[in-house]
N, C-alpha and C positions, 0 to 999 in steps of 0.2 A: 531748182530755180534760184537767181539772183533776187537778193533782196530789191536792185535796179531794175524797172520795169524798162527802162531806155536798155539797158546793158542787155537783159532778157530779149527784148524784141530786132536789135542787133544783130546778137548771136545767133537768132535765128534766121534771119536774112541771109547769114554767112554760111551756112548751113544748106542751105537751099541751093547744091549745087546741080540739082538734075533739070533746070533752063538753060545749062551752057550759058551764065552770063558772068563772065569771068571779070570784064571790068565792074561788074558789079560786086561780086564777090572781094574785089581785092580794096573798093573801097570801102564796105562793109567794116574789114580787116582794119585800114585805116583809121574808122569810125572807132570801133572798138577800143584799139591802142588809143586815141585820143581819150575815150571816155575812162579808159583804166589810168591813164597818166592823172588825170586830173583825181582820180580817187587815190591818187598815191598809190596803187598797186601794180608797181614796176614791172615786176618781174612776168604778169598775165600782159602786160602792155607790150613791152618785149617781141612775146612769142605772136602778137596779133602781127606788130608790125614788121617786122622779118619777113612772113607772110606773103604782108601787104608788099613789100617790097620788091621781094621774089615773083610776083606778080604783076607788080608794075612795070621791072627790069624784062620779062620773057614778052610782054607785047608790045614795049617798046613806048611806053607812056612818061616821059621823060618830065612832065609837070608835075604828076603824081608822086612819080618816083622821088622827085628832091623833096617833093611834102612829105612824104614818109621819112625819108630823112631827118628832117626836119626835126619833127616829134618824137621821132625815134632819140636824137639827142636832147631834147627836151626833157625827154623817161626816165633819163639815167642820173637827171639832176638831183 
Protein backbone atom coordinates (compact mmCIF):
# COMPACT_ATOMS: atom_id res chain seq x y z
CA UNK A 1 0.00 0.00 0.00
CA UNK A 2 1.02 3.83 -0.86
CA UNK A 3 1.53 5.98 1.99
CA UNK A 4 -1.27 8.24 -0.56
CA UNK A 5 -4.63 7.24 0.15
CA UNK A 6 -5.74 9.20 -3.30
CA UNK A 7 -2.68 7.29 -5.21
CA UNK A 8 -3.97 3.93 -3.24
CA UNK A 9 -7.63 4.31 -4.42
CA UNK A 10 -6.48 5.27 -8.00
CA UNK A 11 -4.45 2.55 -8.55
CA UNK A 12 -7.17 0.51 -7.86
CA UNK A 13 -9.65 1.95 -10.04
CA UNK A 14 -7.09 1.17 -12.74
CA UNK A 15 -6.84 -2.05 -11.75
CA UNK A 16 -10.35 -3.04 -12.04
CA UNK A 17 -10.14 -4.00 -15.61
CA UNK A 18 -12.78 -6.86 -15.58
CA UNK A 19 -16.08 -4.03 -16.44
CA UNK A 20 -14.55 -3.52 -19.81
CA UNK A 21 -14.24 0.10 -19.16
CA UNK A 22 -11.45 1.03 -20.99
CA UNK A 23 -12.10 4.90 -21.19
CA UNK A 24 -12.21 4.65 -17.67
CA UNK A 25 -9.17 2.71 -17.11
CA UNK A 26 -7.15 5.02 -19.41
CA UNK A 27 -8.15 8.00 -17.41
CA UNK A 28 -7.52 6.42 -14.15
CA UNK A 29 -3.83 6.02 -15.85
CA UNK A 30 -4.09 9.70 -16.49
CA UNK A 31 -5.17 10.43 -13.00
CA UNK A 32 -2.37 8.63 -11.73
CA UNK A 33 0.51 10.26 -13.88
CA UNK A 34 -1.06 13.58 -12.75
CA UNK A 35 -0.92 12.62 -9.06
CA UNK A 36 2.84 11.09 -9.31
CA UNK A 37 3.97 14.35 -11.46
CA UNK A 38 3.02 16.46 -8.64
CA UNK A 39 4.84 14.04 -5.98
CA UNK A 40 7.94 14.54 -8.12
CA UNK A 41 7.89 10.71 -8.89
CA UNK A 42 8.74 10.90 -12.47
CA UNK A 43 9.64 8.02 -13.51
CA UNK A 44 6.04 5.91 -11.90
CA UNK A 45 4.28 9.05 -13.68
CA UNK A 46 5.89 8.08 -17.00
CA UNK A 47 4.88 4.51 -17.03
CA UNK A 48 1.05 5.70 -16.01
CA UNK A 49 0.86 8.00 -18.68
CA UNK A 50 2.25 6.03 -21.76
CA UNK A 51 -0.41 3.88 -20.72
CA UNK A 52 -2.89 6.45 -20.69
CA UNK A 53 -1.95 7.46 -23.89
CA UNK A 54 -1.70 4.18 -25.53
CA UNK A 55 -5.22 4.11 -24.73
CA UNK A 56 -6.31 7.16 -25.52
CA UNK A 57 -4.54 6.84 -29.22
CA UNK A 58 -6.35 3.03 -29.82
CA UNK A 59 -10.11 4.63 -29.30
CA UNK A 60 -9.56 7.45 -30.85
CA UNK A 61 -10.06 10.05 -27.78
CA UNK A 62 -8.09 12.86 -29.37
CA UNK A 63 -9.00 15.38 -26.12
CA UNK A 64 -7.66 13.05 -23.82
CA UNK A 65 -4.97 12.04 -25.82
CA UNK A 66 -3.19 15.78 -26.05
CA UNK A 67 -4.03 16.00 -22.08
CA UNK A 68 -1.90 13.13 -21.70
CA UNK A 69 0.55 14.77 -23.57
CA UNK A 70 0.29 17.41 -21.83
CA UNK A 71 1.58 16.07 -18.48
CA UNK A 72 3.33 13.80 -19.86
CA UNK A 73 5.75 16.69 -20.83
CA UNK A 74 4.99 18.46 -17.60
CA UNK A 75 6.82 14.95 -15.83
CA UNK A 76 9.86 15.16 -17.44
CA UNK A 77 10.27 18.86 -15.99
Amino acid sequence: MHADPIIDMASSFVKNTELGAKPNIALGRLFLGELYTQNSEHEEAAIHLKRAEALFKEMSMDYWLEETKKTYQNSKL
